[in-house]
C-alpha positions in Angstrom: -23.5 2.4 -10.8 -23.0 6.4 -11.8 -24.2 6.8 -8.2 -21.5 5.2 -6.4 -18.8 7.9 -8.0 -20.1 10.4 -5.9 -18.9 8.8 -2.3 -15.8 7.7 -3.9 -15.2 11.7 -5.1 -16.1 13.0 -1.9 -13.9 10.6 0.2 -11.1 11.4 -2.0 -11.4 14.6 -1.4 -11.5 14.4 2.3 -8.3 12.4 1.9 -6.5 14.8 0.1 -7.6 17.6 2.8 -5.8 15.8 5.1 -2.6 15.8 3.6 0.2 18.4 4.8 0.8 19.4 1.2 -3.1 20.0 0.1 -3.4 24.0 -1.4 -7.3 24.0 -0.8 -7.6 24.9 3.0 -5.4 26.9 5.0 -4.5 23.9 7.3 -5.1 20.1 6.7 -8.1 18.8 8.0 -7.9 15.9 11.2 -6.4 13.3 9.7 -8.2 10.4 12.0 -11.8 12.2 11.6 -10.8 12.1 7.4 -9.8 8.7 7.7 -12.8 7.5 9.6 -15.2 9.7 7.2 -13.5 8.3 4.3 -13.5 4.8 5.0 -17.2 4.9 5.5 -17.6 6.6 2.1 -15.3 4.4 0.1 -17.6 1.1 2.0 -20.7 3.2 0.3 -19.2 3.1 -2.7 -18.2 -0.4 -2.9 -21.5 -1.6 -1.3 -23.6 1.0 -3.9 -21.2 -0.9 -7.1 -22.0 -4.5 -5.6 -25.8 -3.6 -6.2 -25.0 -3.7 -9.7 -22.1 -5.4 -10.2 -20.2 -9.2 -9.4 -18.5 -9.2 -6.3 -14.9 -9.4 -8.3 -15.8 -6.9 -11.2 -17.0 -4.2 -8.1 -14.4 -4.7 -6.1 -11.8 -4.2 -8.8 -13.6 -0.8 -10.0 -14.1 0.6 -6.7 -10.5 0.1 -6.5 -9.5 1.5 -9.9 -12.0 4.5 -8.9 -9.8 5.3 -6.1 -6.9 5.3 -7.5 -7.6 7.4 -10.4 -9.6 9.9 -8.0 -6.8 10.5 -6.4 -4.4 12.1 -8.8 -7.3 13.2 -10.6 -8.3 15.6 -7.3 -4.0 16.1 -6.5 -3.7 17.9 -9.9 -7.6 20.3 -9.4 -6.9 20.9 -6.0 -3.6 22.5 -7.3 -4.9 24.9 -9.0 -7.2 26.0 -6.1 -10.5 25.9 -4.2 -12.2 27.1 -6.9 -11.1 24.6 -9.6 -11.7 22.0 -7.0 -15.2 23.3 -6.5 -16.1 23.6 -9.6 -14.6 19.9 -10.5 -17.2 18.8 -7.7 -19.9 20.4 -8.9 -19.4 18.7 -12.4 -18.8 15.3 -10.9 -21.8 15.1 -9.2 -24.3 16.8 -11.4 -22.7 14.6 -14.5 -23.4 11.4 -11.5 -26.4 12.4 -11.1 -28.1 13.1 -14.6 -26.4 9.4 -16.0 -27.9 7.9 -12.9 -31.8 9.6 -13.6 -31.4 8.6 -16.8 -30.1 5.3 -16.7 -32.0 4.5 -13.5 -29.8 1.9 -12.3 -28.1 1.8 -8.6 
């Protein structure tokens, strides 16, 4: 289940690159190439919490996930690359380490 958090990260992210008002790259990224990329990453998410969970209970968290990722990435990514970088890094290391010791999809 700490596995699927690291999809839903990375597809908000790619979201939030696309938007005209994102301080992380110098221009927004493709909007229809983020969109695309993101969908597929939120559907791994969801699919990777329906391992684990009931259909209703994974559906509502992959749906809570993303909409606390959101803001969550809007207020790093303000603060820079770096911070956002960083934040990353933490995520998925954090993801990773609860998933090798839990052991659990």
């Amino acid at each position: 289940m700490f596995l699927s958090i690291i999809p839903g990260w990375l597809a908000c992210c790619l979201l939030y690159g696309s938007s005209d008002k994102q301080k992380v790259w110098r221009q927004p990224l493709p909007a229809m190439l983020t969109k695309i990329v993101g969908g597929i990453l939120i559907a791994v998410m969801t699919s990777l919490l329906l391992v684990s969970l009931p259909t209703i209970s994974g559906l509502i968290l992959a749906l809570s996930m993303v909409c606390c990722l959101l803001p969550l990435i809007t207020l790093v990514g303000a603060y820079g690359r770096s911070h956002l970088l960083v934040a990353t890094m933490i995520v998925t290391s954090t993801s990773l380490v609860f998933y090798l010791v839990g052991g659990t999809a």
